[in-house]
N, C-alpha and C positions, 0 to 999 in steps of 0.2 A: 291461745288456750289449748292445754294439752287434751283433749279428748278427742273420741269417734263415738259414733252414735250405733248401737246395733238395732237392727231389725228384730221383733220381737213381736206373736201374737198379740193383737187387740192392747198391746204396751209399747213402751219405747226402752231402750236400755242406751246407757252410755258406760265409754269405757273410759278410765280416768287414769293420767299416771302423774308420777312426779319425783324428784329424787327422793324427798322424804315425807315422812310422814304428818307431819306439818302444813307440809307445800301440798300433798294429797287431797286433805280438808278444804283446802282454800281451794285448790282448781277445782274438786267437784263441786264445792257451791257456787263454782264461778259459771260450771259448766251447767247447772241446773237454772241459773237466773236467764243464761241465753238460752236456752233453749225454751222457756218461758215466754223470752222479750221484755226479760226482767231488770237489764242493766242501764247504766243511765253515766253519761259524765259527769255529775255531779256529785260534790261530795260532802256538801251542806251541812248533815246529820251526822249525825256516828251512833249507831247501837252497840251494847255491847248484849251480846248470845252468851250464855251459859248452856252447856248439855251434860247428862252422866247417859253412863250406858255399863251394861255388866260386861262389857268385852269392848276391844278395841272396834268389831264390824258394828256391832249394836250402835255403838257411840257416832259410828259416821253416821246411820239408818237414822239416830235420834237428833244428830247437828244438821243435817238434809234437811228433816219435816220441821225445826224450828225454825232456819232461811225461807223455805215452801211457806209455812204459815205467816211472817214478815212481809213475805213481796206479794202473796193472793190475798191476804186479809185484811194486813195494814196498808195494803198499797205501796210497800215499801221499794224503791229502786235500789240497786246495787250496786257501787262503783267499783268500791274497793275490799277483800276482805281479809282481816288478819287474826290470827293465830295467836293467842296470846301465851298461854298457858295448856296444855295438853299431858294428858297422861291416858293407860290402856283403859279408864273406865270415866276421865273426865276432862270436860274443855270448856273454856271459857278465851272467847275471841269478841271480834269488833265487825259491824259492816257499816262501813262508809256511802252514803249515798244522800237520796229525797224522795221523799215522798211527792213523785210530779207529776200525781195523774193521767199518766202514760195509759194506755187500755195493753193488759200481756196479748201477747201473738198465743199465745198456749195456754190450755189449763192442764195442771197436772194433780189428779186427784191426791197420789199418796207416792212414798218414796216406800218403796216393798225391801221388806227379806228375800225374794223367790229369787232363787240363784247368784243370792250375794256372794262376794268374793270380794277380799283381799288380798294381797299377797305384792312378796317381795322377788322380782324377775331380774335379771342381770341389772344389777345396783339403783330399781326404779322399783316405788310401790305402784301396785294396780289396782285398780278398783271398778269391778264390773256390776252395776249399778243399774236396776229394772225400776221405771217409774210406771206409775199407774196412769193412762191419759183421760 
């Protein structure tokens, strides 16, 4: 999983890349379920996630808190997750997994705006990403 985790006051941040913009979405919710203890080899289930958002950065901050509210609320585990359909203000994807009871390693209150960042870096997006612990 492509990410690093920054150091960040009383938060956590992670740093997300991927070649495109598609593959961005999926490693950072891949990267917010582990870092939860949110993933599971199973792939039982399938949800499908809808988000909009008025910008491409919103749209990840609003696809984040609906995976975040899946795996803290529903219990939901993560195996796998895919990208269906994407554009700058709307997504609609799938995540594969089960609901198995697992207890998470982490709670993360909220996926923040505060020093969001996207951006595209020699031919890789990036995505520097503050959660709330």
């Amino acid at each position: 999983m492509p990410y690093t985790l920054i150091d960040h006051t009383a938060d956590l941040g992670m740093r997300v890349s991927a070649p495109t913009v598609e593959a961005l979405f999926v490693e950072a919710a891949l990267a917010l379920c582990d870092i939860m203890g949110g993933l599971t080899p199973s792939e039982e289930e399938r949800l499908t996630v809808r988000s909009s958002g008025i910008d491409r950065v919103d749209l990840l901050v609003r696809w984040l808190q609906e995976v975040l509210f899946l795996v803290e609320v529903k219990g939901f585990r993560v195996a796998k997750v895919v990208v269906e359909h994407l554009t700058d203000t709307d997504l609609r994807g799938s995540l594969r997994g089960a609901c198995t009871g697992e207890p998470l390693k982490a709670e993360v209150k909220a996926v923040t705006y505060h020093n969001l960042e996207v951006a595209h870096i020699d031919n890789q997006y990036v995505a520097t990403i503050i959660l709330d612990m």
